[in-house]
C-alpha positions, 0 to 999 in steps of 0.5 A: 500500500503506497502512503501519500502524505499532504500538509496545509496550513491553515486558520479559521479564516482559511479554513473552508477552502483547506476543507474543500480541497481536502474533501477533493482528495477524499472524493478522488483518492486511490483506493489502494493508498494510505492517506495522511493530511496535516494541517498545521494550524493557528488560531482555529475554533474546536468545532473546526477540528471537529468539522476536519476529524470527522473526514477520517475513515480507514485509509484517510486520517487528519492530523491536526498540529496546532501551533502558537503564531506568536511563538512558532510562526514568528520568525516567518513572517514579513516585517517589511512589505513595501 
């Protein structure tokens, strides 16, 4: 069985466009492939992850890693935009 690993990131604002194309990968998967998504995420509502953990079926599994924006994602972002 082949494993296909796919990561997003994402917060509530983002969050439905990063279910859809979840859910697109669900609906058109290969049956023989084991799935895994993580969605690194800061800033999302429990009833959101509810929402994304219940995509999980025997192949197809949402692992969801929260992180702090202010701790580890901030050295990412962009202090100076012209």
């Amino acid at each position: 069985m082949n494993k296909v690993n796919v990561c997003f990131i994402a917060d509530d604002n983002y969050i439905m466009q990063t279910s859809g194309a979840i859910t697109a990968i669900l609906m058109n998967k290969d049956k023989k492939s084991k799935y895994e998504v993580y969605i690194l995420c800061s800033n999302i509502s429990s009833d959101n992850i509810k929402k994304l953990k219940e995509l999980n079926t025997t192949n197809f599994k949402i692992n969801i890693i929260k992180l702090r924006a202010d701790k580890e994602l901030a050295q990412y972002r962009i202090k100076d935009i012209p």
